[in-house]
VEXDOTI-829499 format. One line per 4 residues: number of its first residue (from 1); their letters; for each residue x, y, z of C-alpha. Coordinates in Angstrom, 3 decimals. Each point is the difference from the previous one (the first is absolute). Example, Ala and Ser with C-alpha at 12.3 -4.5 7.8 and 13.67 -1.06 7.14 Angstrom:
2
1 = as = 12.300,-4.500,7.800 ~ 1.370,3.440,-0.660 .
END
This chain:
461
1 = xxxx = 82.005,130.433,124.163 ~ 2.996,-0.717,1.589 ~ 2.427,-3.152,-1.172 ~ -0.618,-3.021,2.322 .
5 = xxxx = 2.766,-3.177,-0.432 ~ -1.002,-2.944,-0.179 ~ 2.428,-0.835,2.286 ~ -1.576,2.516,2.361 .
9 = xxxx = -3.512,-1.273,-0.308 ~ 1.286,-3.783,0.665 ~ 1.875,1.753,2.634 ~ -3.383,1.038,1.426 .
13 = xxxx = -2.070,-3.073,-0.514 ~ -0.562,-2.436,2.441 ~ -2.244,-2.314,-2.183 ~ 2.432,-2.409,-2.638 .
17 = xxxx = -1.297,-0.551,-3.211 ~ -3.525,1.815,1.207 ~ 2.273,2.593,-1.218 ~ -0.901,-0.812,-3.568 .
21 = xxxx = -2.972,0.904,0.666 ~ 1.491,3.074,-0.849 ~ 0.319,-0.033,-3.194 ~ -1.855,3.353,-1.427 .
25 = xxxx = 1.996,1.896,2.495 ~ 3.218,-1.452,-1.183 ~ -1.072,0.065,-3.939 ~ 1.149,3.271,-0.750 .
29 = xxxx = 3.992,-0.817,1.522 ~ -0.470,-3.558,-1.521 ~ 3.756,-0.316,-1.907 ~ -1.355,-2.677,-1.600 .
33 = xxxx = -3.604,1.223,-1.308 ~ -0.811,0.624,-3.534 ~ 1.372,3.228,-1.406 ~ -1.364,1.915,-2.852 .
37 = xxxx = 3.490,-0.348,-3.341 ~ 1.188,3.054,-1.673 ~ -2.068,-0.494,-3.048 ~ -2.321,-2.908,-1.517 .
41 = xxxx = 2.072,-3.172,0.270 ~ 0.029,-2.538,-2.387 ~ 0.718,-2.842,2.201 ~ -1.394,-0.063,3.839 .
45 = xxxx = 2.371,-3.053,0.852 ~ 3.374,-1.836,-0.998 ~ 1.185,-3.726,-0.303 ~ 3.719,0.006,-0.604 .
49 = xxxx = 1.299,-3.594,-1.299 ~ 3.470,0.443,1.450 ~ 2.335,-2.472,-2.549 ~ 3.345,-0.350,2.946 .
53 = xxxx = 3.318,-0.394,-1.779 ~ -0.455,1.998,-3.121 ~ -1.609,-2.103,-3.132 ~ 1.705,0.159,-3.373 .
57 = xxxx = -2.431,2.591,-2.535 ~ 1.829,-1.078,-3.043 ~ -1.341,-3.324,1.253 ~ -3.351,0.716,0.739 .
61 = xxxx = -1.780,3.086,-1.467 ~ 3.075,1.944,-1.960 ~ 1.066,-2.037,-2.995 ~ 3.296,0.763,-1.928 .
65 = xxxx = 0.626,-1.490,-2.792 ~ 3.939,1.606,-0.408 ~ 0.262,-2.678,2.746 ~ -1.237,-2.341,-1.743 .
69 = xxxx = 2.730,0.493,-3.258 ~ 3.112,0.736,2.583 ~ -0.650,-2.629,1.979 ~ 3.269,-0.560,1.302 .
73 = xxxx = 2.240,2.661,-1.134 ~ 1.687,2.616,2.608 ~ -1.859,3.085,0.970 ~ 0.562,2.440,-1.721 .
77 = xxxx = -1.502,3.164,1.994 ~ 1.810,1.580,3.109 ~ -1.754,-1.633,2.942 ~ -0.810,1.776,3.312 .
81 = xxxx = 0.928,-1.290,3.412 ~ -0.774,-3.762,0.424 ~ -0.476,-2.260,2.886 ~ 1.894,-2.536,-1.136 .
85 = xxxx = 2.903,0.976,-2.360 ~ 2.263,-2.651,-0.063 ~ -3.010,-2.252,-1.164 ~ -0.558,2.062,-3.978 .
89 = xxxx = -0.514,-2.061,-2.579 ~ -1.038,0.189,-3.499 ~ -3.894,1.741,-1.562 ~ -2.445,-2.842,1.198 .
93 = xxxx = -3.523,-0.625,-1.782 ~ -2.936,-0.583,1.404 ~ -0.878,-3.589,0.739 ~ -3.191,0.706,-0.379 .
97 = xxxx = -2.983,0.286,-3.255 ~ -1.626,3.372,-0.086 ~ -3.309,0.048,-1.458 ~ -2.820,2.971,-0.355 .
101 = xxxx = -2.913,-0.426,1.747 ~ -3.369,1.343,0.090 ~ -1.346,2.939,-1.739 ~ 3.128,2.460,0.680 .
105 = xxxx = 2.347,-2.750,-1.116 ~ 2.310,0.423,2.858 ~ 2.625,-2.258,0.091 ~ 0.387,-2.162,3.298 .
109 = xxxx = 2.390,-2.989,-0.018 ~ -0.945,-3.544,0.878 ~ 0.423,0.376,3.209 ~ -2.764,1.412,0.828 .
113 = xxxx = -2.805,-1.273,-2.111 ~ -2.959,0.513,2.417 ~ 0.793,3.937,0.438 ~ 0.203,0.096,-3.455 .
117 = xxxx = -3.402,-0.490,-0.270 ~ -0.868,3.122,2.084 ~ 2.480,1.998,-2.298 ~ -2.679,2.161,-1.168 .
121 = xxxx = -0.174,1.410,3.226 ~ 3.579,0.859,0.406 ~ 2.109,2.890,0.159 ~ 3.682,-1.094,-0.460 .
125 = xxxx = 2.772,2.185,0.990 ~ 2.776,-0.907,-1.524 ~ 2.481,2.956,1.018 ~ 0.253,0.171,3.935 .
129 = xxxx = 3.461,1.442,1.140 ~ 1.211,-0.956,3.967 ~ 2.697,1.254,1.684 ~ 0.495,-3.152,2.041 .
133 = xxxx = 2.668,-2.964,-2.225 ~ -0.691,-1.605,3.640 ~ -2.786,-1.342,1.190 ~ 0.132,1.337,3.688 .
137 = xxxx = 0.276,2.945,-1.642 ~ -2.583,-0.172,-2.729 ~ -2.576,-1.482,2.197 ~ 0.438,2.908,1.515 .
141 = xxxx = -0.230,2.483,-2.366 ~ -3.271,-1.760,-1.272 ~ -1.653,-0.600,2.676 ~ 0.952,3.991,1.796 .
145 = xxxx = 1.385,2.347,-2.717 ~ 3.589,-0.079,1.923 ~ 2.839,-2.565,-0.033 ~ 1.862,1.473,3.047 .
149 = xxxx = -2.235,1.152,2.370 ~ -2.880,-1.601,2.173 ~ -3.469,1.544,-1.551 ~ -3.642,-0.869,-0.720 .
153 = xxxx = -0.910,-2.410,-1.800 ~ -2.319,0.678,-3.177 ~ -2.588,-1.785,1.674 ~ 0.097,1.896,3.288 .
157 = xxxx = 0.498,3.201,-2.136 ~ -3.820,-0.780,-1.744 ~ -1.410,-0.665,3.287 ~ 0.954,2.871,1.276 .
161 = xxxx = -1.397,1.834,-2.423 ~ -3.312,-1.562,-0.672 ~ -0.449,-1.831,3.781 ~ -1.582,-3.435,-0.618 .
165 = xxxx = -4.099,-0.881,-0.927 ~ 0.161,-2.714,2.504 ~ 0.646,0.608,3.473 ~ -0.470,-3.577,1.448 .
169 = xxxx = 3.487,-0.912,-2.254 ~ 3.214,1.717,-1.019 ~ 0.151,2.301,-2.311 ~ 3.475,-1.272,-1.497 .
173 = xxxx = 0.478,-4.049,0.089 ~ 2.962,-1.399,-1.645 ~ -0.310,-4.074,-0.555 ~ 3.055,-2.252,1.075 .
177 = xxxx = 2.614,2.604,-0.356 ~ 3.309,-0.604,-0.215 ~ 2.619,0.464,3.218 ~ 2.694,0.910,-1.794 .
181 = xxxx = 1.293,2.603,-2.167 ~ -1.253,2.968,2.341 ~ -2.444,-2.301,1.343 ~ -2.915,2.034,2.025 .
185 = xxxx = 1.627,3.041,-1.546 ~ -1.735,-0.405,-3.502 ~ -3.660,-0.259,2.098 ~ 1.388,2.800,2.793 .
189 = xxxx = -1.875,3.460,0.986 ~ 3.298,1.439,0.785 ~ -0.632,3.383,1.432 ~ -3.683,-0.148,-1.153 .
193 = xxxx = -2.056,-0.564,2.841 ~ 0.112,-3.756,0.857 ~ -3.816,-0.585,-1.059 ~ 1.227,-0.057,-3.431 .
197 = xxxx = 2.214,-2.526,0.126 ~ -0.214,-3.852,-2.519 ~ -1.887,-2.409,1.957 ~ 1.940,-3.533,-1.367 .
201 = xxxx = -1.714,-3.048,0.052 ~ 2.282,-2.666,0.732 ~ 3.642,0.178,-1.437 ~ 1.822,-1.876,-3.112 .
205 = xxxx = 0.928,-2.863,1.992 ~ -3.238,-0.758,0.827 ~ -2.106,-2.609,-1.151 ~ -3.704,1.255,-1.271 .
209 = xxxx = -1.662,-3.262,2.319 ~ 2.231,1.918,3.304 ~ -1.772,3.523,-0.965 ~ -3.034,-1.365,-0.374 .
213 = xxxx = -0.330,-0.942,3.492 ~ 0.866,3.175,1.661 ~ 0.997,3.019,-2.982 ~ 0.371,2.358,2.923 .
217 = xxxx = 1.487,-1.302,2.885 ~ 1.864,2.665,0.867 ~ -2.837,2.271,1.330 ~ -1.661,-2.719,2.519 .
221 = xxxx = 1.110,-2.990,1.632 ~ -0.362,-2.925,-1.698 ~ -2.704,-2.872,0.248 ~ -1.523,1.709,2.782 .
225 = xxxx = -4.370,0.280,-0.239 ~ -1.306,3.340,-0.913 ~ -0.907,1.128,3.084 ~ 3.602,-0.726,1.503 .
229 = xxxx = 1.271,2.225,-2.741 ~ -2.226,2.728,0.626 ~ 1.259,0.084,3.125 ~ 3.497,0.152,-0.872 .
233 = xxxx = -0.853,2.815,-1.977 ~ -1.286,1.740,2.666 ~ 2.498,-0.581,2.548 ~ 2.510,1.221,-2.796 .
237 = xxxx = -1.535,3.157,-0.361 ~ -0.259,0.906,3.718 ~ 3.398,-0.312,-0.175 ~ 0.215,2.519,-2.860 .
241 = xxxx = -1.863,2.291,2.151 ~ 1.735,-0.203,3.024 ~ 3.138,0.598,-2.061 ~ -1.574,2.441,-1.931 .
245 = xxxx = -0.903,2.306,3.547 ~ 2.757,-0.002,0.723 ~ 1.974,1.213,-2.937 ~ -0.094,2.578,-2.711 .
249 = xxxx = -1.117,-0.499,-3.629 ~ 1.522,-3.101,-1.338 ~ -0.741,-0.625,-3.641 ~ 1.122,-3.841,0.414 .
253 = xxxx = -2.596,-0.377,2.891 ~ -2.688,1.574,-1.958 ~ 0.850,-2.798,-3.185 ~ 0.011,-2.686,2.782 .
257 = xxxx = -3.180,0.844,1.546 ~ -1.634,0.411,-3.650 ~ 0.850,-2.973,-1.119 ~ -1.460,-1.759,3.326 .
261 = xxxx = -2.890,1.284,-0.863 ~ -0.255,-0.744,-3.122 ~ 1.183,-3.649,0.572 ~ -3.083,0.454,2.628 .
265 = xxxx = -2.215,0.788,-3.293 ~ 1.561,-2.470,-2.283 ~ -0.871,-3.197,2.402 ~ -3.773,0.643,-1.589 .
269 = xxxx = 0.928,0.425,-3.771 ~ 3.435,-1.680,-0.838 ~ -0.767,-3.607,0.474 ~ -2.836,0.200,-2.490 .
273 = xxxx = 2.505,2.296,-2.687 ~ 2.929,-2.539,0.464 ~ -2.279,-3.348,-0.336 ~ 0.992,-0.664,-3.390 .
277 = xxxx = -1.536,-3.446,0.351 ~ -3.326,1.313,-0.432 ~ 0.872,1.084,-3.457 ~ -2.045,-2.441,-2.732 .
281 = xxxx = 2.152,-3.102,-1.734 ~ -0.183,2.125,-2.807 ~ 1.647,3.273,0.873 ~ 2.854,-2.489,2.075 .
285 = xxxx = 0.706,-1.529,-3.376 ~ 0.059,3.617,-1.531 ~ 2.936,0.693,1.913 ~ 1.458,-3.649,0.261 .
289 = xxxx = -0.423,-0.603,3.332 ~ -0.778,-3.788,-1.030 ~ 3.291,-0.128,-1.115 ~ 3.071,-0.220,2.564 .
293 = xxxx = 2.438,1.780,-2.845 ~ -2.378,3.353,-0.147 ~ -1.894,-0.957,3.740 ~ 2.518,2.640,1.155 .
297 = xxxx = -0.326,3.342,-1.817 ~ -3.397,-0.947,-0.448 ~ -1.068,0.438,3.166 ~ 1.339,3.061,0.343 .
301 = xxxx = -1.121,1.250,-3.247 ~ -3.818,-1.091,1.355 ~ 0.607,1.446,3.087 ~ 1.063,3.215,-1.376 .
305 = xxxx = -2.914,0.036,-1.837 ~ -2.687,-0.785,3.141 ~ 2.331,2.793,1.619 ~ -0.530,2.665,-2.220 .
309 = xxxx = -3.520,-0.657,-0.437 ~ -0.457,0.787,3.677 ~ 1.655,3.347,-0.428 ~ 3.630,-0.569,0.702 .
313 = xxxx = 1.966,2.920,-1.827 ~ 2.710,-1.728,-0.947 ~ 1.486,-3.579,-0.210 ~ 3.208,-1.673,-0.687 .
317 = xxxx = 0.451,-3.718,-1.051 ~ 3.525,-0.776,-0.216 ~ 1.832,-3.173,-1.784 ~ 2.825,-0.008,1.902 .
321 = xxxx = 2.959,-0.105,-0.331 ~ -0.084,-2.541,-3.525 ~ 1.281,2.433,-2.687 ~ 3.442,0.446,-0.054 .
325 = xxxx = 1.452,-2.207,-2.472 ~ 3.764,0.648,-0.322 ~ 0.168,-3.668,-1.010 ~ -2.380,-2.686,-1.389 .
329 = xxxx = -2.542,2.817,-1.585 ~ -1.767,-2.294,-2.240 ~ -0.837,-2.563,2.445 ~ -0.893,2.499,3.293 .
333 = xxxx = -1.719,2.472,-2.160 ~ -2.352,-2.449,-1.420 ~ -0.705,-1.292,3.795 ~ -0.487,3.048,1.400 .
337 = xxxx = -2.618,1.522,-3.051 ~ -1.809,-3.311,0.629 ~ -0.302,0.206,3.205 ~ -1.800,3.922,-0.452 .
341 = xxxx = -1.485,0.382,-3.689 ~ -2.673,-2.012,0.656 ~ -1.247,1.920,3.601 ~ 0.768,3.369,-1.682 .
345 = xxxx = -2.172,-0.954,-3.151 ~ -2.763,-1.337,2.971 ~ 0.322,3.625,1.596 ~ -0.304,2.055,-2.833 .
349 = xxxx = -3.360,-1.499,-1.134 ~ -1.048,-0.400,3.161 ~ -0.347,3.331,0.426 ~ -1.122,0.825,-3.056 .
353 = xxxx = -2.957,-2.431,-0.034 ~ -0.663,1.535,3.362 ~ -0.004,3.901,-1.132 ~ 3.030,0.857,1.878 .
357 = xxxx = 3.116,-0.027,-2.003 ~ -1.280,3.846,-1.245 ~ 0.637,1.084,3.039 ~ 3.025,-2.114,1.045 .
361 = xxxx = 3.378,0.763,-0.944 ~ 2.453,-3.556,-0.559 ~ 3.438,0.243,-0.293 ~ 1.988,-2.751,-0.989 .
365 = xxxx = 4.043,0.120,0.218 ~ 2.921,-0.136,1.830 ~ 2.934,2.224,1.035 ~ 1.671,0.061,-3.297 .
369 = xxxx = 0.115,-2.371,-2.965 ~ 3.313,-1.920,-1.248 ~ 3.008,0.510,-2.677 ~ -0.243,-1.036,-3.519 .
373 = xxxx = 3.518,-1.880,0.362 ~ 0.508,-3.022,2.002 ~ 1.250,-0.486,2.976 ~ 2.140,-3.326,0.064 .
377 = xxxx = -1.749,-2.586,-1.621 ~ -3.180,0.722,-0.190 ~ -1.076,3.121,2.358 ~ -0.745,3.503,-0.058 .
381 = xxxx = 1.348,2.644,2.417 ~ -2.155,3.060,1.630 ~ -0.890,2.517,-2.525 ~ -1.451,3.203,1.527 .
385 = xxxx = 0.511,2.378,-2.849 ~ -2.825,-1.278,-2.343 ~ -2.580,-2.810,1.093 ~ -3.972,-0.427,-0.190 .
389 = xxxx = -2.836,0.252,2.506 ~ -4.175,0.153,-0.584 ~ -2.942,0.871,0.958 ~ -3.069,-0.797,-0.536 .
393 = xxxx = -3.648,2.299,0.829 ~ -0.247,2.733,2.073 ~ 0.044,2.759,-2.830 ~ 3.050,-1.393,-1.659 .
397 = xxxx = -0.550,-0.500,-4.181 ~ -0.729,-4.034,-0.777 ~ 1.591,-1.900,-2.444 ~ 2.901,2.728,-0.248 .
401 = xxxx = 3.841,0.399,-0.110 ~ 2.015,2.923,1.201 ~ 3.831,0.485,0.274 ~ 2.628,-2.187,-2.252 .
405 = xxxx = 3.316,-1.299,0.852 ~ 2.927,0.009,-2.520 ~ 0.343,-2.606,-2.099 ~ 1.663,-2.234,1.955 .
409 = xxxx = -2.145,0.568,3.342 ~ 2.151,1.835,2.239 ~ -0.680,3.789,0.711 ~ -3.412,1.210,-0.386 .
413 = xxxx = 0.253,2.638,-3.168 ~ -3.895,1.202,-0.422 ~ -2.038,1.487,2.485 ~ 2.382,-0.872,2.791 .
417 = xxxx = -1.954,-0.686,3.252 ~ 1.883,0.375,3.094 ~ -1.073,-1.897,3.142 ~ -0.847,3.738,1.334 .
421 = xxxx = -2.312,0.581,-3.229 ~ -1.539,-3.360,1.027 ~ -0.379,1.092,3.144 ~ -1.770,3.433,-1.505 .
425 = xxxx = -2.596,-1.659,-1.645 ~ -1.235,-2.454,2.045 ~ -0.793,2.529,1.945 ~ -1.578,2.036,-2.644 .
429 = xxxx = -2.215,-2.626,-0.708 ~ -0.739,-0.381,3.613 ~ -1.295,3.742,-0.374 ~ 3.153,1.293,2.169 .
433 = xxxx = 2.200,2.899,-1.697 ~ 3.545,-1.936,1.560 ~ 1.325,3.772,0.481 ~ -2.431,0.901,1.946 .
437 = xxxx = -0.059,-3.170,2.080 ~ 2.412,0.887,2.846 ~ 0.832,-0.701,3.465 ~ 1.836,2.860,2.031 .
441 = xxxx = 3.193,-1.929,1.804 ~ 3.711,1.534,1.263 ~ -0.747,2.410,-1.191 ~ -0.998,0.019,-3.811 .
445 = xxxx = -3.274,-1.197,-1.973 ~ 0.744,-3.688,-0.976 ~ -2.012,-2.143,-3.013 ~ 0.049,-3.242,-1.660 .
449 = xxxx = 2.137,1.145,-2.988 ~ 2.512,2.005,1.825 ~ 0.650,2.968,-1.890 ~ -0.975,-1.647,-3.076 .
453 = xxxx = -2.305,-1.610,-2.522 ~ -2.189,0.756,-2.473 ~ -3.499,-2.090,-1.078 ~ 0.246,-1.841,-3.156 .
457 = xxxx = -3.465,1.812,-1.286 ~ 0.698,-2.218,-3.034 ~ -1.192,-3.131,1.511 ~ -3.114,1.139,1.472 .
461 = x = -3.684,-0.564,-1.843 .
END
């Protein structure tokens, strides 16, 4: 049978949205429908707690006592390049207790008492390498595999592979994302087809009480009745058509009249998945949202959750942009982990109460960690060459610790895990080989990990 365009078939139609009525016939060239992974997955779905601004490990889940008897005294390593050099100081301790917790007796500091109750279901990282001493630069790397190019985003790189369970919402949502530091770059589909692309949810300069109102005002008009949009819609996409019979393939087109229709399909389905109000007192207070401090992250903790549940592939909650402490460490720090630990604790037992943090992959981290000497006073610069991430379910071993720093915190020394090996096995445990997930462009095979990575088998149950 020969290959029929979407674009051609709108091209054809005189009957708006009756078009969707099509459905079976467009199934099979669906971009976005369900595709079978490389081998048995271990997770069907990812929540990514994006930390923005680069928390201090050796504050939070990598303790060093070395630090703790040089407090002080000059470094006394060679250090790599820094973002701020004039700013060295002497070794700095943690301000922080670290205490064991749970059944693995993994240490987590005190600022983050309510994760350490989930600890058990942990897998701390504490070796992750970056390229990135930047954060443009880092965010980057994280969030695409490359620091100096434009290229898909890990999110649009799983969706592409795997399509989306859901059809009525995106595939790929990323909650109040930050502007800058690459900005729509870190959610982008580059040269992937544009169906792939991070849907975001508001920005960080939003207030949650603003999103609530409209979280997608960009694909309709706002405040307009139902029926007024639906007709927008449709006027839209005769437009496309008209535009489209009259011109060659156009890739952009073909994104811009999928996601019309697919904001078509979402006006049924997406005010339901974003009421978070009809969540019960109980699960609100699970992830603080009776409490201004946590209301924040909270929400889009819950919301990630409801999300997910509905089949959304993968979804980013970002605190942003909080975590950069070149100065007054002790005091920001211990706002910013209150302002998270408790929604991240309300997440994590959320879905495990509910069945689904098996089959859910969390991440929780930033784009690198911070030095073991202080900067001024009392801060810490960026520290790329040795920091700590985790995960938690989706095939990943509980209650476990792989990769060490040195003694002092600074470069990763055992099982070194390079943003690309990151990269590797989240997709592994997505059931996608990441060399053989490739998208022909300019002429060469492209990936997620470049020419690069390897999965860290070691971490996997």
């Amino acid at each position: 049978m020969s290959y029929v365009s979407r674009r051609t078939l709108l091209a054809q139609s005189a009957s708006g949205f009756g078009l969707l009525g099509l459905r079976s016939m467009l199934a099979a060239q669906n971009p976005l429908a369900a595709k079978s992974p490389h081998f048995a997955p271990k997770a069907k779905r990812v929540i990514f707690l994006f930390m923005h601004g680069g928390p201090s490990s050796i504050d939070t889940f990598d303790p060093k006592p070395r630090l703790d008897r040089d407090n002080g005294k000059p470094v006394p390593f060679k250090r790599g390049l820094t973002f701020g050099e004039d700013g060295v100081r002497g070794l700095m301790k943690s301000p922080w207790e670290f205490k064991q917790h749970g059944q693995s007796g993994i240490p987590v500091s005190a600022l983050f008492p309510n994760v350490a109750t989930c600890v058990d279901d942990l897998c701390v990282v504490r070796s992750m390498v970056g390229d990135g001493v930047d954060h443009g630069a880092a965010l980057l790397q994280l969030h695409t595999g490359v620091f100096s190019f434009r290229r898909p985003s890990m999110g649009a790189w799983v969706l592409y592979g795997l399509g989306t369970e859901n059809q009525n919402l995106p595939g790929f949502i990323t909650i109040k994302p930050s502007l800058g530091h690459g900005g729509q770059n870190n959610w982008s589909s580059s040269f992937l087809p544009g169906e792939y692309q991070g849907t975001p949810i508001g920005n960080s300069g939003m207030k949650v009480e603003e999103i609530e109102k409209e979280p997608m005002p960009y694909l309709v008009s706002r405040g307009l009745p139902a029926e007024h949009r639906k007709y927008e819609l449709e006027m839209l996409q005769k437009m496309n058509r008209k535009h489209a019979a009259a011109n060659d393939a156009d890739p952009e087109l073909e994104a811009r009249i999928g996601s019309l229709e697919l904001a078509f399909r979402m006006q049924s389905e997406a005010p339901e998945a974003f009421d978070v109000a009809k969540e019960s007192d109980a699960t609100k207070k699970l992830y603080g949202l009776d409490n201004e401090n946590t209301r924040d992250f909270g929400w889009q903790c819950l919301l990630a959750r409801r999300l997910s549940e509905r089949g959304v592939r993968f979804v980013q909650c970002s605190h942003s942009y909080k975590w950069d402490q070149h100065s007054e460490l002790q005091k920001l720090h211990t706002k910013n982990a209150a302002e998270v630990d408790l929604p991240i604790a309300g997440l994590l037992k959320d879905l495990k109460s509910r069945g689904l943090l098996k089959d859910t992959l969390v991440i929780w981290g930033g784009e690198f960690g911070r030095t073991p000497w202080a900067q001024g006073a009392d801060g810490r610069d960026h520290n790329p060459y040795g920091y700590t991430i985790w995960m938690a379910g989706g095939g990943v071993k509980p209650g476990f610790i792989y990769g060490a720093t040195d003694e002092f915190g600074y470069h990763a020394e055992q099982n070194r895990m390079h943003i690309h090996d990151l990269h590797a096995t989240v997709l592994h445990l997505m059931g996608l080989d990441h060399l053989a997930l490739t998208h022909r462009y300019a002429g060469r095979d492209f990936r997620l990990t470049d020419v690069a990575g390897e999965v860290a088998k070691g971490i996997i149950a």
